[in-house]
C-alpha positions in Angstrom: -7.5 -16.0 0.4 -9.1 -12.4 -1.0 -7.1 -11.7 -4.0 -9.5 -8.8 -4.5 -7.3 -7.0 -1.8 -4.3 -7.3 -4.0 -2.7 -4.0 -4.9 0.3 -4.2 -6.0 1.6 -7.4 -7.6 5.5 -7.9 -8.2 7.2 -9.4 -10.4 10.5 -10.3 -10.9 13.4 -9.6 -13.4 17.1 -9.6 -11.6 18.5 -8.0 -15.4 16.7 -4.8 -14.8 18.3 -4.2 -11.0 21.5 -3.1 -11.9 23.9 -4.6 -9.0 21.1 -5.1 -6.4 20.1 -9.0 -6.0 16.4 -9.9 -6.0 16.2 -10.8 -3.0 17.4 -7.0 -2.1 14.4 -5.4 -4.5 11.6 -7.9 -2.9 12.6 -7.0 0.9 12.6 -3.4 -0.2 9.1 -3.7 -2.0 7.8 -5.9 0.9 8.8 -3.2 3.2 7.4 -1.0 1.2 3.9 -3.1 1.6 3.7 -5.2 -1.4 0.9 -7.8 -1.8 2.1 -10.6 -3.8 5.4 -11.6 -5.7 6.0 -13.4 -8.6 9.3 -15.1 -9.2 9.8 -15.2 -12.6 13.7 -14.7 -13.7 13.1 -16.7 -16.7 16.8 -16.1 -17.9 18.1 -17.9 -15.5 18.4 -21.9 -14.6 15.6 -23.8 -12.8 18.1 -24.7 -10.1 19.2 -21.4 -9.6 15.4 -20.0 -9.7 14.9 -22.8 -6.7 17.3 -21.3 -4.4 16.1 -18.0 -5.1 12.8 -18.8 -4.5 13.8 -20.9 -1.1 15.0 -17.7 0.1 11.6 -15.4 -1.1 9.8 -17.9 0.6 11.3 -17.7 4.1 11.1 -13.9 3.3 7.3 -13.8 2.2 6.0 -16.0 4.6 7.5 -13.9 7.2 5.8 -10.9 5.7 2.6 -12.5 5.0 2.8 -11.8 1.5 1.6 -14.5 -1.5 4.9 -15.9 -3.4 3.6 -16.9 -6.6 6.3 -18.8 -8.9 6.2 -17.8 -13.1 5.2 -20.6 -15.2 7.3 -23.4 -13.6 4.8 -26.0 -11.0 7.3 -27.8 -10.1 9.5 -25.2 -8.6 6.4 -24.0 -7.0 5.5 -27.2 -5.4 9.3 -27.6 -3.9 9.5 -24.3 -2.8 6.0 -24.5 -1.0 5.1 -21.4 -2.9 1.7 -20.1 -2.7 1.2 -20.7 -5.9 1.3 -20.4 -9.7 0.7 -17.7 -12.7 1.0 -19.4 -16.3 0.6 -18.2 -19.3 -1.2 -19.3 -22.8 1.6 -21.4 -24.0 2.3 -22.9 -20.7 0.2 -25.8 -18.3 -3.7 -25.2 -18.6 -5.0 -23.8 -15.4 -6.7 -27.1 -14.6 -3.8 -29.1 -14.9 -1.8 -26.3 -12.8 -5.1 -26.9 -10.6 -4.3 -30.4 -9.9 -0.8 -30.8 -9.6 -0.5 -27.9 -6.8 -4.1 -28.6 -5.4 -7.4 -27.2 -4.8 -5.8 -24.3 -2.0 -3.1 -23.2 -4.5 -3.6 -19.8 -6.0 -3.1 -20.1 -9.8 -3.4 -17.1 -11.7 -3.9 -16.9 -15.4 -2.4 -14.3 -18.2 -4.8 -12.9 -20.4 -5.1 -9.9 -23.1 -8.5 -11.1 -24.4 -12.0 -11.5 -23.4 -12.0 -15.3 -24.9 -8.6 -16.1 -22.9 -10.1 -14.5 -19.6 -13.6 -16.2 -20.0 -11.9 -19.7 -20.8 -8.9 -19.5 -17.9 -12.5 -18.2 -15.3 -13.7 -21.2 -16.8 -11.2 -23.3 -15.7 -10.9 -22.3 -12.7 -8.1 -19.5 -12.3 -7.9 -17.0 -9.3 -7.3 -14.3 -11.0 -6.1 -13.2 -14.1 -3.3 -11.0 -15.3 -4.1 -9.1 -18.1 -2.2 -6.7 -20.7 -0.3 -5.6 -21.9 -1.8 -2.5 -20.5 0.3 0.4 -21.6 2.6 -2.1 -23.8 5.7 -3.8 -22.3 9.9 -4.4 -22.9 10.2 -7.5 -20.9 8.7 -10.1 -23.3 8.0 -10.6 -27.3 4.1 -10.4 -27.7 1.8 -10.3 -30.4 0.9 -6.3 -31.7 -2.9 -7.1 -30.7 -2.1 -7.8 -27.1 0.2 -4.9 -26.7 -0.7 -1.7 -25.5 -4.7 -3.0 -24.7 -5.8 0.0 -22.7 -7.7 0.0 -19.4 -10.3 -0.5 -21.9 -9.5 -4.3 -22.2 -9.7 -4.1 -18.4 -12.8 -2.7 -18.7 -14.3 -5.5 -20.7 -12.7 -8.3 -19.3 -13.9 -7.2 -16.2 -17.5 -7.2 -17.3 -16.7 -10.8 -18.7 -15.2 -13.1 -15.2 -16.1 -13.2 -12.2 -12.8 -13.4 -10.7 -10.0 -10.5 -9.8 -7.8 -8.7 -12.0 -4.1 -7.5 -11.9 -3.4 -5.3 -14.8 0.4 -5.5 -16.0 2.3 -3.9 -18.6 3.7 0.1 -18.5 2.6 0.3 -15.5 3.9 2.8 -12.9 2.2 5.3 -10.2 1.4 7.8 -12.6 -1.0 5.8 -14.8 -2.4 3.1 -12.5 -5.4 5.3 -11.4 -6.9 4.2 -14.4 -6.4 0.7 -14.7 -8.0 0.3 -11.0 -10.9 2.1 -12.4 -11.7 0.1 -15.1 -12.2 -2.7 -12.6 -8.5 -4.7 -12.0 -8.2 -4.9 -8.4 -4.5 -3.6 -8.4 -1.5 -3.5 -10.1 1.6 -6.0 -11.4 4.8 -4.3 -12.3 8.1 -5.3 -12.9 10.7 -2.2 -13.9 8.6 0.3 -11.6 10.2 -2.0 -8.9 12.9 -2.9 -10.3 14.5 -0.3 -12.2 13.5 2.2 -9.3 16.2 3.7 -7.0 14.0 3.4 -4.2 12.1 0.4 -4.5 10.7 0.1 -1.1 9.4 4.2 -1.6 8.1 2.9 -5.9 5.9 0.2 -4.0 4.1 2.4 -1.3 3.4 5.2 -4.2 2.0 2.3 -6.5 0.2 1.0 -3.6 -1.2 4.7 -3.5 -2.5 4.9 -6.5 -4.4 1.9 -6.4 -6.3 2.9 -2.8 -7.1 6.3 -4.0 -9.7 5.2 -6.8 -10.6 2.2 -4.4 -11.8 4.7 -1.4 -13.6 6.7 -3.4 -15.6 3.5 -4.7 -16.3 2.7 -1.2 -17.0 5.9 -0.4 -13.8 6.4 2.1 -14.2 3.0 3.8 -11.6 1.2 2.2 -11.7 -2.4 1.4 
Protein backbone atom coordinates (compact mmCIF):
# COMPACT_ATOMS: atom_id res chain seq x y z
CA UNK A 1 0.00 0.00 0.00
CA UNK A 2 2.00 3.40 -1.34
CA UNK A 3 -0.58 5.91 -1.27
CA UNK A 4 2.19 8.32 -2.18
CA UNK A 5 1.71 6.92 -5.84
CA UNK A 6 -1.77 8.20 -5.87
CA UNK A 7 -2.58 10.61 -8.57
CA UNK A 8 -5.73 11.06 -9.19
CA UNK A 9 -8.35 10.32 -6.61
CA UNK A 10 -12.12 10.04 -7.61
CA UNK A 11 -14.87 10.74 -6.12
CA UNK A 12 -18.26 10.24 -6.63
CA UNK A 13 -21.45 12.24 -7.16
CA UNK A 14 -24.19 10.44 -9.66
CA UNK A 15 -26.29 14.26 -9.63
CA UNK A 16 -23.58 15.82 -11.59
CA UNK A 17 -23.47 12.92 -14.59
CA UNK A 18 -26.35 13.89 -16.40
CA UNK A 19 -27.88 10.46 -17.66
CA UNK A 20 -24.71 8.38 -17.35
CA UNK A 21 -24.79 5.84 -14.16
CA UNK A 22 -21.69 5.85 -11.83
CA UNK A 23 -20.81 2.89 -12.53
CA UNK A 24 -20.44 4.32 -16.40
CA UNK A 25 -18.10 7.47 -15.15
CA UNK A 26 -15.80 5.03 -12.77
CA UNK A 27 -15.13 2.44 -15.75
CA UNK A 28 -14.47 5.42 -18.00
CA UNK A 29 -12.07 7.05 -15.34
CA UNK A 30 -10.54 3.62 -14.53
CA UNK A 31 -9.79 3.27 -18.13
CA UNK A 32 -8.59 6.31 -18.26
CA UNK A 33 -5.95 5.15 -15.28
CA UNK A 34 -7.48 6.40 -12.12
CA UNK A 35 -5.80 5.52 -8.81
CA UNK A 36 -8.37 5.34 -6.15
CA UNK A 37 -12.29 5.94 -5.92
CA UNK A 38 -14.29 7.10 -3.44
CA UNK A 39 -18.03 6.17 -3.30
CA UNK A 40 -19.66 8.76 -1.79
CA UNK A 41 -23.34 9.55 -3.27
CA UNK A 42 -24.43 10.81 -0.05
CA UNK A 43 -27.92 11.69 -1.56
CA UNK A 44 -28.83 8.56 -1.93
CA UNK A 45 -29.91 5.46 0.55
CA UNK A 46 -27.41 3.18 2.35
CA UNK A 47 -28.94 0.27 0.64
CA UNK A 48 -28.81 1.69 -2.62
CA UNK A 49 -25.09 3.00 -1.95
CA UNK A 50 -24.34 -1.01 -1.06
CA UNK A 51 -25.31 -2.22 -4.42
CA UNK A 52 -23.50 0.35 -6.05
CA UNK A 53 -20.59 -0.18 -4.33
CA UNK A 54 -20.87 -4.27 -4.81
CA UNK A 55 -20.62 -3.49 -8.27
CA UNK A 56 -17.31 -0.74 -8.03
CA UNK A 57 -15.91 -3.39 -6.19
CA UNK A 58 -15.96 -6.21 -8.65
CA UNK A 59 -15.01 -3.36 -11.04
CA UNK A 60 -11.90 -1.97 -8.95
CA UNK A 61 -10.59 -4.99 -7.88
CA UNK A 62 -10.42 -6.05 -11.47
CA UNK A 63 -8.54 -2.88 -12.16
CA UNK A 64 -6.40 -2.88 -9.22
CA UNK A 65 -7.60 0.29 -8.15
CA UNK A 66 -8.27 1.24 -4.16
CA UNK A 67 -12.32 1.65 -3.61
CA UNK A 68 -12.51 3.70 -0.72
CA UNK A 69 -16.24 4.12 0.72
CA UNK A 70 -17.36 8.08 1.94
CA UNK A 71 -17.93 8.26 5.59
CA UNK A 72 -20.13 5.04 6.03
CA UNK A 73 -17.72 1.75 7.78
CA UNK A 74 -20.22 -0.25 7.66
CA UNK A 75 -20.88 -0.17 3.99
CA UNK A 76 -17.27 -0.46 3.65
CA UNK A 77 -16.80 -3.49 5.64
CA UNK A 78 -19.78 -5.36 3.63
CA UNK A 79 -18.58 -4.39 0.47
CA UNK A 80 -14.97 -5.49 1.31
CA UNK A 81 -13.93 -2.08 0.24
CA UNK A 82 -10.47 -1.07 0.63
CA UNK A 83 -11.21 1.25 2.90
CA UNK A 84 -12.51 4.44 4.45
CA UNK A 85 -12.27 8.45 4.15
CA UNK A 86 -14.22 10.37 7.04
CA UNK A 87 -14.64 13.51 7.82
CA UNK A 88 -14.53 15.90 11.08
CA UNK A 89 -17.99 15.27 12.02
CA UNK A 90 -17.96 11.72 11.29
CA UNK A 91 -16.06 8.33 13.24
CA UNK A 92 -12.59 9.34 14.62
CA UNK A 93 -9.90 7.75 12.55
CA UNK A 94 -9.05 5.38 15.39
CA UNK A 95 -12.29 4.12 15.85
CA UNK A 96 -12.59 3.82 11.82
CA UNK A 97 -9.03 2.11 12.61
CA UNK A 98 -10.55 -0.58 14.60
CA UNK A 99 -13.65 -1.46 13.14
CA UNK A 100 -12.11 -2.11 9.50
CA UNK A 101 -8.65 -3.12 10.89
CA UNK A 102 -5.12 -2.47 10.98
CA UNK A 103 -4.73 -3.17 6.78
CA UNK A 104 -7.69 -0.86 5.92
CA UNK A 105 -6.72 2.41 4.34
CA UNK A 106 -8.62 5.23 6.20
CA UNK A 107 -8.10 8.56 4.92
CA UNK A 108 -8.86 11.69 6.85
CA UNK A 109 -10.39 15.32 5.61
CA UNK A 110 -8.63 18.13 6.63
CA UNK A 111 -8.43 22.11 5.79
CA UNK A 112 -6.19 22.86 8.89
CA UNK A 113 -2.79 22.26 10.19
CA UNK A 114 -4.46 21.14 13.77
CA UNK A 115 -6.96 18.71 11.90
CA UNK A 116 -4.04 17.19 9.81
CA UNK A 117 -1.60 16.93 12.72
CA UNK A 118 -4.35 15.31 15.08
CA UNK A 119 -5.99 12.73 12.24
CA UNK A 120 -1.54 11.87 11.51
CA UNK A 121 -1.80 11.47 15.01
CA UNK A 122 -4.29 9.02 15.00
CA UNK A 123 -3.20 7.21 12.67
CA UNK A 124 -4.74 8.14 9.11
CA UNK A 125 -3.17 7.20 5.69
CA UNK A 126 -3.53 10.06 4.21
CA UNK A 127 -5.39 13.05 4.35
CA UNK A 128 -7.67 14.99 2.12
CA UNK A 129 -7.29 18.43 2.31
CA UNK A 130 -9.28 21.70 0.94
CA UNK A 131 -11.06 23.06 -0.17
CA UNK A 132 -8.32 23.92 -2.47
CA UNK A 133 -9.70 26.29 -5.02
CA UNK A 134 -13.28 26.27 -3.10
CA UNK A 135 -16.06 23.76 -3.88
CA UNK A 136 -20.18 23.36 -4.95
CA UNK A 137 -20.63 19.95 -3.72
CA UNK A 138 -20.83 20.45 0.11
CA UNK A 139 -21.76 23.48 2.65
CA UNK A 140 -18.33 24.37 4.41
CA UNK A 141 -17.18 26.92 6.73
CA UNK A 142 -15.69 30.37 4.73
CA UNK A 143 -12.20 29.56 6.43
CA UNK A 144 -11.87 26.17 4.91
CA UNK A 145 -12.90 27.28 1.51
CA UNK A 146 -10.75 28.32 -1.16
CA UNK A 147 -7.32 27.35 1.18
CA UNK A 148 -4.81 27.58 -1.58
CA UNK A 149 -1.99 25.27 -2.38
CA UNK A 150 -0.63 27.27 0.41
CA UNK A 151 -2.55 25.15 3.04
CA UNK A 152 -1.00 22.22 1.12
CA UNK A 153 2.11 23.68 1.58
CA UNK A 154 1.93 23.85 5.28
CA UNK A 155 0.12 20.86 6.00
CA UNK A 156 2.66 19.18 4.19
CA UNK A 157 5.44 20.46 6.31
CA UNK A 158 3.22 19.39 9.41
CA UNK A 159 2.36 15.11 8.77
CA UNK A 160 4.19 12.74 7.71
CA UNK A 161 1.72 11.01 5.75
CA UNK A 162 0.39 11.66 1.88
CA UNK A 163 -1.89 14.22 0.69
CA UNK A 164 -4.71 14.38 -1.89
CA UNK A 165 -5.75 17.95 -2.44
CA UNK A 166 -9.60 18.30 -3.31
CA UNK A 167 -11.73 21.10 -4.10
CA UNK A 168 -11.78 23.16 -7.80
CA UNK A 169 -9.72 21.00 -8.98
CA UNK A 170 -9.22 20.27 -12.65
CA UNK A 171 -6.10 19.77 -15.14
CA UNK A 172 -5.47 23.26 -15.54
CA UNK A 173 -4.68 24.11 -11.97
CA UNK A 174 -3.45 20.87 -10.39
CA UNK A 175 0.34 21.60 -11.28
CA UNK A 176 0.26 23.55 -8.36
CA UNK A 177 -1.30 21.72 -5.75
CA UNK A 178 1.32 18.76 -6.56
CA UNK A 179 3.93 21.22 -5.95
CA UNK A 180 3.14 22.36 -2.81
CA UNK A 181 3.65 18.77 -1.68
CA UNK A 182 -0.09 16.66 -2.05
CA UNK A 183 0.84 13.60 -3.80
CA UNK A 184 -2.05 13.92 -6.33
CA UNK A 185 -5.31 14.99 -6.89
CA UNK A 186 -9.21 14.15 -5.75
CA UNK A 187 -11.92 15.52 -8.03
CA UNK A 188 -15.34 15.03 -8.37
CA UNK A 189 -17.11 17.33 -11.36
CA UNK A 190 -13.77 17.16 -13.44
CA UNK A 191 -14.85 13.48 -13.76
CA UNK A 192 -18.07 13.75 -13.51
CA UNK A 193 -19.40 16.66 -15.30
CA UNK A 194 -16.82 15.91 -18.14
CA UNK A 195 -17.93 14.56 -21.59
CA UNK A 196 -15.10 12.40 -21.77
CA UNK A 197 -14.39 11.18 -18.51
CA UNK A 198 -12.07 8.46 -19.35
CA UNK A 199 -9.91 11.34 -21.63
CA UNK A 200 -10.55 14.18 -17.98
CA UNK A 201 -8.76 11.39 -15.87
CA UNK A 202 -5.53 10.74 -18.11
CA UNK A 203 -5.08 14.76 -18.55
CA UNK A 204 -5.51 15.06 -14.59
CA UNK A 205 -3.23 12.16 -14.24
CA UNK A 206 -0.91 14.49 -16.47
CA UNK A 207 -0.72 17.12 -14.60
CA UNK A 208 0.11 15.52 -11.52
CA UNK A 209 3.34 13.50 -13.29
CA UNK A 210 4.63 16.46 -14.92
CA UNK A 211 5.68 18.40 -11.62
CA UNK A 212 6.47 14.89 -10.09
CA UNK A 213 9.28 14.09 -12.94
CA UNK A 214 10.80 17.00 -12.66
CA UNK A 215 11.18 16.44 -8.75
CA UNK A 216 12.80 13.22 -9.51
CA UNK A 217 14.59 14.60 -12.06
CA UNK A 218 12.77 12.47 -15.00
CA UNK A 219 12.74 9.18 -13.11
CA UNK A 220 9.33 9.07 -12.18
CA UNK A 221 8.14 7.58 -8.96
Amino acid sequence: MNLSNWRTYFVTQASLSDDRTTLDIVRAAVDGGVDAVQLREKETSARSRYELGLELRELTAEAGVDLLVNDRVDIARAIDADGVHVGQSDLSVGVARDLLGSDAIVGCSASTVAEAREADADGADYLGVGAVYGTSSKDIDADKDGVGPERIAAIADAVSIPIVGIGGITADNARPVVEAGAAGVAVISAITAAPDPAAATESLTAAVETPKAIDTGGQGE
